[in-house]
C-alpha positions as CSV (number, residue, x, y, z in Angstrom):
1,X,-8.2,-2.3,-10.9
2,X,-11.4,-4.5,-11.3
3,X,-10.0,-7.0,-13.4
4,X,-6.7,-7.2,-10.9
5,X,-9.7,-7.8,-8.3
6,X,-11.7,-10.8,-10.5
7,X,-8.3,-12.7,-10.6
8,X,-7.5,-12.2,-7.0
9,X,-11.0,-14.6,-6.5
10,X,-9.7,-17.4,-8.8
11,X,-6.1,-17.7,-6.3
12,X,-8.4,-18.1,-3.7
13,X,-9.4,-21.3,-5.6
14,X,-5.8,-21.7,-6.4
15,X,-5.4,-21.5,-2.4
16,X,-7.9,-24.0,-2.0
17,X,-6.6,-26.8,-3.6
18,X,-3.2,-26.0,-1.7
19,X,-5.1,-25.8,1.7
20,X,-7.9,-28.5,1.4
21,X,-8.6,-29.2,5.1
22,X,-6.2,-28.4,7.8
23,X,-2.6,-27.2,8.1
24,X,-0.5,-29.0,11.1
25,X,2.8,-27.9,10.1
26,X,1.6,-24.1,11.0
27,X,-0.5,-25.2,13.7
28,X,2.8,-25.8,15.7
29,X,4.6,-21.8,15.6
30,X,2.7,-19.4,17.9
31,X,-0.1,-17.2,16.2
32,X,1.7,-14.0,16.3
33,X,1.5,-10.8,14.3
34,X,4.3,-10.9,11.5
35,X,5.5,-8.7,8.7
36,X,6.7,-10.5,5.8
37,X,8.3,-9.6,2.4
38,X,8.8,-11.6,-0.1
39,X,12.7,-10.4,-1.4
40,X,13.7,-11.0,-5.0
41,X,16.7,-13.7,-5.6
42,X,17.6,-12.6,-9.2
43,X,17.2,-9.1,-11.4
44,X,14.4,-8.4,-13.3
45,X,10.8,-7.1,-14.4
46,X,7.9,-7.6,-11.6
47,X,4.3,-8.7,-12.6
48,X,1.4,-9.6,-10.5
49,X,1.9,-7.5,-7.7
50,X,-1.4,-6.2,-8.2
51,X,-3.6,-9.1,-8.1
52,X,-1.3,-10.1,-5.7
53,X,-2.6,-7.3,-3.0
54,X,-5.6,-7.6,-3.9
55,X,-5.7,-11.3,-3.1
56,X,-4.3,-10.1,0.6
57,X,-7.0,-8.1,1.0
58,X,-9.3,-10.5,0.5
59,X,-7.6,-12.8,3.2
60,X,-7.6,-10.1,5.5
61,X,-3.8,-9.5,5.2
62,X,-2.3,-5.5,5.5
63,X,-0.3,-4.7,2.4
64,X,2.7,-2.6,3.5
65,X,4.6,-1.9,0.5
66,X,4.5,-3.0,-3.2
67,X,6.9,-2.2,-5.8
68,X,5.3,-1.1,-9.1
69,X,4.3,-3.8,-11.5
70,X,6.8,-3.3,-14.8
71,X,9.6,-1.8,-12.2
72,X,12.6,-3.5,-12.2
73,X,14.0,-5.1,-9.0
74,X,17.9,-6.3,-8.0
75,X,18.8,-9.6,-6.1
76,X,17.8,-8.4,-2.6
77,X,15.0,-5.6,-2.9
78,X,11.7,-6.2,-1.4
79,X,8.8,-6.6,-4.1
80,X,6.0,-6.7,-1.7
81,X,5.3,-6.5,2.6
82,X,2.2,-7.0,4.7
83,X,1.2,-7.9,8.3
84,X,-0.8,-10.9,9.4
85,X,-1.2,-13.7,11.6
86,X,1.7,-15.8,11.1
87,X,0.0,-19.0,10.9
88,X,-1.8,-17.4,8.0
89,X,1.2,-15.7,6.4
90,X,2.6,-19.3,6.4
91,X,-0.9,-20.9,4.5
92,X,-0.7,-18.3,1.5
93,X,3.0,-18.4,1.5
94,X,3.2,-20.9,-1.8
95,X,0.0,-19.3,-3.6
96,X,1.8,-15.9,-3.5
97,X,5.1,-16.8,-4.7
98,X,4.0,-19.2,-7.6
99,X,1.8,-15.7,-8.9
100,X,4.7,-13.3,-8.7
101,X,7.5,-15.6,-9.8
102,X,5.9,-17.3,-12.9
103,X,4.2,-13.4,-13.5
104,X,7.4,-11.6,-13.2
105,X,9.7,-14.6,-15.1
106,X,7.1,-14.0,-18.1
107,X,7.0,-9.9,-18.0
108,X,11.0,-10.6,-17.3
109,X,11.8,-12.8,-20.3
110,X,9.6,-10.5,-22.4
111,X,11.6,-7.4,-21.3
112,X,14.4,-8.7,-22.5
113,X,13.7,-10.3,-26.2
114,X,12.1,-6.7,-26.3
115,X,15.4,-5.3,-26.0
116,X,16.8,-7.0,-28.3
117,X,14.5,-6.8,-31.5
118,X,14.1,-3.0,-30.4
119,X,17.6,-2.6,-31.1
120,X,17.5,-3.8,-34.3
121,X,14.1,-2.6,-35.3
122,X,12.3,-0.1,-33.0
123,X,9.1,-0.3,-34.6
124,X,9.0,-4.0,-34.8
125,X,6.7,-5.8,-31.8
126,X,6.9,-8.4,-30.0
127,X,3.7,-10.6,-29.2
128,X,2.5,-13.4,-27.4
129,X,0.1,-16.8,-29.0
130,X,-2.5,-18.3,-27.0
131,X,-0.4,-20.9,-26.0
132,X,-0.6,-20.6,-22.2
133,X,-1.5,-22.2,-19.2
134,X,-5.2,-23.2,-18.2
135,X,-6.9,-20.7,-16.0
136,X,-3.7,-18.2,-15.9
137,X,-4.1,-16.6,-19.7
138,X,-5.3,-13.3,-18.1
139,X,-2.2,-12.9,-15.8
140,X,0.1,-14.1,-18.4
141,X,-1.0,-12.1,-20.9
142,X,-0.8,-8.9,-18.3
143,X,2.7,-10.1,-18.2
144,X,4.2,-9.5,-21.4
145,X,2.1,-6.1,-21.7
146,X,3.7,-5.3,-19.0
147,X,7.5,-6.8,-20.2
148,X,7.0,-4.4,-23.4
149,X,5.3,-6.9,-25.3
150,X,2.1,-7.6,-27.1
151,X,-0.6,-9.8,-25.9
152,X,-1.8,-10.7,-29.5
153,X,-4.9,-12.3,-29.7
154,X,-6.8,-12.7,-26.1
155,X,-9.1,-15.8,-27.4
156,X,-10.6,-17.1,-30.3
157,X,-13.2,-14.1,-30.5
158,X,-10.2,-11.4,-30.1
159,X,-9.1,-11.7,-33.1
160,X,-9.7,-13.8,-37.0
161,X,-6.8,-16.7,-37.6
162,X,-6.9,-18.8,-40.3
163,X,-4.6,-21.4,-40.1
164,X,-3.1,-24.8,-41.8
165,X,-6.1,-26.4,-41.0
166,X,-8.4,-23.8,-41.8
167,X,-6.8,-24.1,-44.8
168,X,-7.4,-27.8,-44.9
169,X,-10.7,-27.8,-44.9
170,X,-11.7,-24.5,-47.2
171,X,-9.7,-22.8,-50.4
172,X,-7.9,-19.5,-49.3
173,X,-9.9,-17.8,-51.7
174,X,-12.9,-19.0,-50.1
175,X,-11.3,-17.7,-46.5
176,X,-10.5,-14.1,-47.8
177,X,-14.0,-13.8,-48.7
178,X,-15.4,-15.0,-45.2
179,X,-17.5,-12.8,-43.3
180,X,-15.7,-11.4,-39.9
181,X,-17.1,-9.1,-37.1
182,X,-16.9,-5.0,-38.0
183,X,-13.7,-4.3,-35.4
184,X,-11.5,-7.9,-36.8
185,X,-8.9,-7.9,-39.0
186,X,-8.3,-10.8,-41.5
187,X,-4.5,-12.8,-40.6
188,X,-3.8,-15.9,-42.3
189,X,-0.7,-18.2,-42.2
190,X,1.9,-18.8,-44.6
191,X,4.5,-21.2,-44.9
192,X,6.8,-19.4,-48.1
193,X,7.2,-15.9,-49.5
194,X,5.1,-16.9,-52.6
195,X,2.1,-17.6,-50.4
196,X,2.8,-14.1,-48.6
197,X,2.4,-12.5,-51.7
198,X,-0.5,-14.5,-52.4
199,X,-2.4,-13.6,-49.3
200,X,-1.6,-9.7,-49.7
201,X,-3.5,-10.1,-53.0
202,X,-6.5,-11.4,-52.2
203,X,-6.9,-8.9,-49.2
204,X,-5.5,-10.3,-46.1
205,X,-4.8,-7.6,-43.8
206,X,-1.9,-9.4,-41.6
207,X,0.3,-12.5,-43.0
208,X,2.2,-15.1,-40.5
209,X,5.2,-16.3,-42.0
210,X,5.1,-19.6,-39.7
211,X,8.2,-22.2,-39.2
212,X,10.2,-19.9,-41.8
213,X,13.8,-19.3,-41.3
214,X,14.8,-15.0,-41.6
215,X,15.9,-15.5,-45.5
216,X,12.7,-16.6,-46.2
217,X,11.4,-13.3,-44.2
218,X,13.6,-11.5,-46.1
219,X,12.8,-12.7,-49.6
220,X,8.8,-12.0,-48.6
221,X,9.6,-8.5,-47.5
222,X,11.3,-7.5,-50.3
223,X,8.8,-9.3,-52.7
224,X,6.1,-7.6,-51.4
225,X,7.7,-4.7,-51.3
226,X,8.3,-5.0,-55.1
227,X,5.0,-5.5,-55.7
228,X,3.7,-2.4,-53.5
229,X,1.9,-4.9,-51.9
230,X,4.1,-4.0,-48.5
231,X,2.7,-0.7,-47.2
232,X,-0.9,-3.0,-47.2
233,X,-0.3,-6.0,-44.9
234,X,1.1,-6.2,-41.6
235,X,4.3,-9.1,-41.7
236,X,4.7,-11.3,-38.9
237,X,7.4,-14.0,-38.4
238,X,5.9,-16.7,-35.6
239,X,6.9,-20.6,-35.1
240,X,10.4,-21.7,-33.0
241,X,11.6,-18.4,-32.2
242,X,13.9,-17.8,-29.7
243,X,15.1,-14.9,-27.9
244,X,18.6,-15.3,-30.0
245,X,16.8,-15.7,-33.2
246,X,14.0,-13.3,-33.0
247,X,16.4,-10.1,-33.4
248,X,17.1,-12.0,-37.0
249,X,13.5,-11.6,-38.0
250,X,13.0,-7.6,-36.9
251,X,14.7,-5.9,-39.9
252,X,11.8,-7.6,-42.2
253,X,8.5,-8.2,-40.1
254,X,6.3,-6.1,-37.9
255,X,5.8,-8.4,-35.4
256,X,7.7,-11.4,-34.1
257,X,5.0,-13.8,-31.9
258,X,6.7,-16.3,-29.8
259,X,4.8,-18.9,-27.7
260,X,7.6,-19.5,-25.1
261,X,6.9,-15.8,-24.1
262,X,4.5,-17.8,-21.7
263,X,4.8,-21.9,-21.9
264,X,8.6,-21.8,-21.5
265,X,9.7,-18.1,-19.6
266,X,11.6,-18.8,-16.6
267,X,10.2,-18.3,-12.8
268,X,12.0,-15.0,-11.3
269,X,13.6,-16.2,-8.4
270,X,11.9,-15.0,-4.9
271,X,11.0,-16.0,-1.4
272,X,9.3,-14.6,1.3
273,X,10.7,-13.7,4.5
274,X,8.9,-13.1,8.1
275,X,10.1,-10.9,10.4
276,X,8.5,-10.1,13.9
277,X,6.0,-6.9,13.0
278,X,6.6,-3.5,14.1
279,X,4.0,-0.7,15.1
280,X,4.1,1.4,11.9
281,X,3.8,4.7,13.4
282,X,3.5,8.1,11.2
283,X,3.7,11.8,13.3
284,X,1.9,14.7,12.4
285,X,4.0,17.9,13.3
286,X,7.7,17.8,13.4
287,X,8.3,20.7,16.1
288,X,9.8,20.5,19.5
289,X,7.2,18.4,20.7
290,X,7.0,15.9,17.8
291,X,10.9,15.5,17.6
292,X,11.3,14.4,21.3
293,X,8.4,11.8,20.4
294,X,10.2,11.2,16.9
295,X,13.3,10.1,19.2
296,X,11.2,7.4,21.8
297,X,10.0,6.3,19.1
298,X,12.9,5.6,17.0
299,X,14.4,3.5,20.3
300,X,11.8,1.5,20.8
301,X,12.4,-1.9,19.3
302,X,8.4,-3.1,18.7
303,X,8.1,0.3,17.1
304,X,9.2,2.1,13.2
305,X,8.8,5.7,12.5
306,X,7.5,5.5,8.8
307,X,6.0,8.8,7.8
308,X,6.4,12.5,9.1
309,X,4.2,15.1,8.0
310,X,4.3,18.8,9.1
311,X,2.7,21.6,7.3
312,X,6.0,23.6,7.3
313,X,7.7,21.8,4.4
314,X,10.9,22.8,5.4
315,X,11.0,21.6,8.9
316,X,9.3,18.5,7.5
317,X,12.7,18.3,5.4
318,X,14.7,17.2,8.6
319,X,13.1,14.2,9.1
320,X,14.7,13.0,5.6
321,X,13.3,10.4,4.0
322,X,10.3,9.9,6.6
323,X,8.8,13.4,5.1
324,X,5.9,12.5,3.1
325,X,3.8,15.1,1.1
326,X,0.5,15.0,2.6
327,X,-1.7,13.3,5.5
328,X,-3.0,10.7,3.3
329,X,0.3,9.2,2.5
330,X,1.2,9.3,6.2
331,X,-2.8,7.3,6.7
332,X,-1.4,5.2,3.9
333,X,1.7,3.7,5.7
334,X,1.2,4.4,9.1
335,X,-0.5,2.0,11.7
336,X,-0.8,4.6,14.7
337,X,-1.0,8.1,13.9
338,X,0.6,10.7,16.6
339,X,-0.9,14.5,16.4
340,X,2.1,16.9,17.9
341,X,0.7,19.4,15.6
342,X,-2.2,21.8,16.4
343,X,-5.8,21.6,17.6
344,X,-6.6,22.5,13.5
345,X,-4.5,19.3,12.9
346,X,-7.1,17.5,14.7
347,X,-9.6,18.4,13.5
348,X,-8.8,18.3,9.5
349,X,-7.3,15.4,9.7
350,X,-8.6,13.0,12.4
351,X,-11.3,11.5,11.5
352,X,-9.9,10.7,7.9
353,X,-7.4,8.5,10.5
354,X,-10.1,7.1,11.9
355,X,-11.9,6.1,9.0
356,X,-9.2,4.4,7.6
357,X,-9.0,2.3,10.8
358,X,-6.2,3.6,11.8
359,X,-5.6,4.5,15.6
360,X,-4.9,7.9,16.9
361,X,-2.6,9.6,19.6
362,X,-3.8,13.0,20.5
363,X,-1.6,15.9,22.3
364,X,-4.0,18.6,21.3
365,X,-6.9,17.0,23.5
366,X,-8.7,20.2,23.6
367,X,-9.9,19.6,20.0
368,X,-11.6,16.7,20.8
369,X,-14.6,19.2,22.3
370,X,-15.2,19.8,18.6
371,X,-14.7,17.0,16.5
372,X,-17.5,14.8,14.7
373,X,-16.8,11.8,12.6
374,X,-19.5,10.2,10.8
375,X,-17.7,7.1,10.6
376,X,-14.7,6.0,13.0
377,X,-13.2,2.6,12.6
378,X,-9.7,3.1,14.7
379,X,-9.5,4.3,18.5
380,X,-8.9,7.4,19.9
381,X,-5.7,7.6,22.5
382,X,-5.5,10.6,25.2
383,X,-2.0,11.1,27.0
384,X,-2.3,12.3,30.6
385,X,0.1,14.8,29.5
386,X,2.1,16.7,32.0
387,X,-0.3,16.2,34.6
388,X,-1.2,14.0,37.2
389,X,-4.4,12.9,38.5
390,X,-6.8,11.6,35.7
391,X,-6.2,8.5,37.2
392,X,-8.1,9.2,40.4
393,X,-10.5,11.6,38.2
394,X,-11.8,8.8,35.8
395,X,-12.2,6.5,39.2
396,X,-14.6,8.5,41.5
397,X,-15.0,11.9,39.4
398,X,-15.8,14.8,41.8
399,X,-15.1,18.5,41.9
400,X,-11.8,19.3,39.7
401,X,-9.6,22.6,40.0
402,X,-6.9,23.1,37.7
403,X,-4.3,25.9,38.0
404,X,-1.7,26.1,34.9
405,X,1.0,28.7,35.3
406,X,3.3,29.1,32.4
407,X,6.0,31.7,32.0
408,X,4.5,32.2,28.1
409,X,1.2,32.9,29.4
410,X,0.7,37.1,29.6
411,X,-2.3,37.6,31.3
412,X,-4.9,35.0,33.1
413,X,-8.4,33.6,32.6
414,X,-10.9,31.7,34.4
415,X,-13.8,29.4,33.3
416,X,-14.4,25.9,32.4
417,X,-11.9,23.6,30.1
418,X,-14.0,23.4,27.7
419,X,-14.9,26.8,26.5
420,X,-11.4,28.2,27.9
421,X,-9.6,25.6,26.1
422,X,-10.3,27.8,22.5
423,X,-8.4,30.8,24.1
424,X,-5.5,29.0,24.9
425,X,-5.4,25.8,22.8
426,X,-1.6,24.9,23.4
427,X,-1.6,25.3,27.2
428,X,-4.9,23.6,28.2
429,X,-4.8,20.1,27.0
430,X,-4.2,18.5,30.5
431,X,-7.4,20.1,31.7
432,X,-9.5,19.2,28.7
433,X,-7.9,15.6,29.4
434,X,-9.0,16.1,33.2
435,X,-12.7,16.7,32.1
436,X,-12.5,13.8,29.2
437,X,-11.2,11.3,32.0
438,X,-14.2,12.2,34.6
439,X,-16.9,13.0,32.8
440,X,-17.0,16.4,35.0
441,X,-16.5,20.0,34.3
442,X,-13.3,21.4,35.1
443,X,-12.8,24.5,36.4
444,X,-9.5,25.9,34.9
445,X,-7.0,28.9,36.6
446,X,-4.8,29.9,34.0
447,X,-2.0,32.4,34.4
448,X,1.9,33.3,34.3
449,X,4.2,33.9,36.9
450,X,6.0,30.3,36.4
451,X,10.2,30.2,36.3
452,X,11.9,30.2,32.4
453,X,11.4,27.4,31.5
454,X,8.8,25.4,33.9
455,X,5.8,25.0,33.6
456,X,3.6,24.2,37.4
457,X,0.2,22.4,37.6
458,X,-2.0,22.5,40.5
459,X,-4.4,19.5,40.4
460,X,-7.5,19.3,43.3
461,X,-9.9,16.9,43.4
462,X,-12.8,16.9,45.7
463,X,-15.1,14.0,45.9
464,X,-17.2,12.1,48.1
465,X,-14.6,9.9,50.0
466,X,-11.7,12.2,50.8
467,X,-9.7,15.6,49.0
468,X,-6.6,15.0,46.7
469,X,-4.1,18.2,45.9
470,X,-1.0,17.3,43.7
471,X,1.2,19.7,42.3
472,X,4.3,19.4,39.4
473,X,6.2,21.0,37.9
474,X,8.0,20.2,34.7
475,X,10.3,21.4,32.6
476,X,9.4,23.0,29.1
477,X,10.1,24.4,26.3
478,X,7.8,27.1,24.9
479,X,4.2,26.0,25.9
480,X,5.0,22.2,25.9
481,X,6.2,20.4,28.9
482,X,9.0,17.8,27.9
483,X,6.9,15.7,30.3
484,X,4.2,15.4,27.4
485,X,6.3,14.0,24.7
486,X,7.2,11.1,26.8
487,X,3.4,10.5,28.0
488,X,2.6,10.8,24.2
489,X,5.5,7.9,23.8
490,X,3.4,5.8,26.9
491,X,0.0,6.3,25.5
492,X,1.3,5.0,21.9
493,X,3.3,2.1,23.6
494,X,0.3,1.2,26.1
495,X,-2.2,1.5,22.1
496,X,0.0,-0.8,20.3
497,X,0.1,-3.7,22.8
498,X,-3.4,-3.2,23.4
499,X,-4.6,-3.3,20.0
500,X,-2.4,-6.4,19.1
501,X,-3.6,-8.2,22.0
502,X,0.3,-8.5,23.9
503,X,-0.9,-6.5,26.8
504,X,-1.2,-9.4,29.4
505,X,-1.4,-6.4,32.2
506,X,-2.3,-3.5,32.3
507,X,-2.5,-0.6,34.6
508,X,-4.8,2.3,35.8
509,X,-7.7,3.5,35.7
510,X,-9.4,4.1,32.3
511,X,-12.2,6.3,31.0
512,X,-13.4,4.7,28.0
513,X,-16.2,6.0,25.6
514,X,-18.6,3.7,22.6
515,X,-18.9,7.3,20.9
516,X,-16.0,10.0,19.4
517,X,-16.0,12.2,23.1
518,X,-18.4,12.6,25.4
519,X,-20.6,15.5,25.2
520,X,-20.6,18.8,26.7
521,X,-23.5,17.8,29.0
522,X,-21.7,14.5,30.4
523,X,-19.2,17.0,31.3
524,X,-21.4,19.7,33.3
């Protein structure tokens, strides 16, 4: 929301004036990446979570998770998460929690009195004055709308007032006749029933009965309503009402205004906690070979499954909560993306991944041959698969041969990876892998004849300083070696300590690209 967004520019002022110059206290804790939450200490209504995001974003924080503004939130639950630096976390840490816990003690307050003239009267409102802080009217105001109440009147130009001093300085007569813009109404403030009745007369369109007790309410209801003067003005009771003595006004007034709605609504308790960050990983395809990866992932500490997807809804289902309804609520929470889908998953869904900066793991390799992405913000991450050898081929190229023989496999083809791959798209990832990792074309022997339940690769290089020939074989099921799901695991391991900056080592021999893949001519 734009106007969430205009606010989020003024905390950064707000953030200013806490953080002048330098910070030494969190110069001295190490510069690490961090998730934090900041955890309500108390029930109640939440308000300001959205200008709260949005004034992450602009600091270049990663919201996680945000709880709705209006929800309501127990002692314990988490009302927003994001990622950052944790010297930075620790800079914006006061700034956040002075928004959300004077925003959600005002929407909180308000949620209440709410409840309680409701019950008495449920077409009786409850609205806020203009008595609020400097420079925080907007998010106040949002406040009680969002606690069920009324803003009232947003400024002097919202809405026309007359007043006691008004009053003081020109006859009510004189007042009533006043011009006001085409969209205002006219409200004037009274001090006694007479003077209600007065007002009605001479064509006010909303009284205040201010610093009245409920009798006198009462006695101007009912003498309006005599006078079937009632039906024509819009009553409200406004001046030292509480949250105990505002259900004593509803049977007799349309609106009860209170100004403590704002100035005097108590901060909802919270606090933020930090917690070292975890990869935020979401998997695309819950079959064999996504549930083996769902399972190293799920045991590795620096790592959190938070999103499956699979286009079977039912097998989706077994990952329980996880199971999200589409890809872009997977892109939504999910740091690292792993495909253990389908070469059509790739390409439909990758480069929206991408896009969103998000990094991807990719068992369907073959796909890459054909995909094009306009715009590609996150990396691409190619698992070696059930083979071995790219290694060698990314180091000194060469001639490659590549013999698959799987037991699922009918009858045979030869031909390059590239082209073959299209025929066979769940059996010849390794080879398009080989190809992607030298830059060469691949000449691929595909067949059966493999044992139940093995799958055998046959992996020879030729090149200019000597002959390599490696052979495996791996245990599968269907098409899939069980090999793959743990080098899927590696490649996502190896992405996220890369792309945090913890790798302080790292090993092998990479092929890396400045474009999506390289093209069919880099690879013969």
């Amino acid at each position: 929301m734009i106007e969430a967004k205009l606010f989020a520019y003024k905390l950064l002022e707000e953030l200013r004036e806490d953080l002048p110059f330098l910070d030494p206290s969190s110069a001295a804790v190490p510069n690490t990446p961090v998730e934090a939450c900041v955890v309500a200490k108390a029930d109640g209504v939440v308000a300001g979570v959205e200008e709260a995001v949005e004034f992450l974003r602009l600091l270049g924080f990663e919201p996680l998770s945000a709880a709705e503004d209006g929800s309501r939130v127990k002692r314990g639950d988490e009302v927003l998460c994001f990622t950052g630096p944790a010297r930075d976390v620790l800079k914006v840490e006061r700034t956040l929690l002075n928004l959300l816990m004077h925003a959600s003690g005002i929407a909180t307050y308000t949620r209440r009195v709410v409840e309680k003239v409701k019950a008495v009267n449920p077409k009786c409102k409850v609205a806020a004055t203009r008595k609020t802080l400097p420079f925080l009217r907007y998010i106040e105001k949002k406040a009680v709308w969002i606690g069920g109440g009324d803003p009232h009147r947003l400024s002097l130009s919202h809405g026309v007032i007359y007043k006691d001093n008004h009053k003081a300085l020109a006859p009510l007569g004189e007042l009533a006749k006043a011009e006001v813009p085409l969209m205002a109404k006219r409200e004037v403030e009274v001090s006694s029933a007479e003077e209600a009745v007065e007002a009605a007369k001479l064509g006010f369109e909303i009284i205040m009965l201010d610093n009245v007790a409920p009798e006198e309410a009462a006695r101007a209801h009912q003498m309006l309503q005599a006078l079937g003067l009632r039906e024509r003005v819009v009553l409200e009771a406004s001046g030292g009402i509480d949250e105990n003595t505002a259900p004593l006004y509803a049977p007799y007034v349309d609106v009860v205004s209170m100004g403590r709605l704002t100035h005097s609504a108590p901060a909802l308790d919270m606090s933020l906690e930090i917690r070292p960050a975890k990869a935020r990983v979401g998997l695309i395809g819950f079959g064999a070979l996504g549930k083996e990866v769902a399972k190293l992932v799920e045991q590795d500490s620096d790592m959190e499954l938070v999103a499956v997807y699979d286009i079977d809804a039912e097998r989706c289902r077994e990952a329980g909560p996880k199971c999200v309804r589409d890809v872009d609520e997977l892109i939504q929470k999910a740091q690292y993306v792993v495909e253990a889908a389908s070469a059509e998953a790739v390409l439909q869904y990758a480069c929206r991944i991408l896009e969103k900066g998000r990094h991807l793991v990719v068992a369907s390799v073959g796909a890459l041959t054909k995909l094009s992405c306009k715009r590609q913000r996150g990396i691409i991450f190619v698992p070696s698969g059930a083979i071995a050898g790219l290694d060698l081929a990314a180091a000194v190229g060469g001639r490659i041969r590549h013999k698959v023989a799987k037991s699922a496999v009918d009858q045979g083809a030869r031909g390059g990876a590239e082209e073959l791959y299209w025929r066979y798209p769940r059996n010849l990832n390794a080879s398009v892998a080989l190809a992607l990792a030298s830059g060469s074309r691949v000449e691929v022997e595909i067949g059966g004849g493999a044992p139940p339940g093995v799958n055998v690769h046959e992996v020879e290089i030729e090149h200019q300083w000597g002959r390599a020939y490696i052979r495996l074989e791996n245990s599968a099921v269907g098409p899939s070696s069980l090999v793959a799901a743990r080098s899927i695991y590696r490649t996502l391991k190896s992405a996220v300590l890369i792309t945090t900056g913890k790798a302080k080592v790292v090993v092998g021999t990479f092929s890396a690209y400045d474009q999506l893949v390289p093209s069919s001519s880099q690879l013969g």
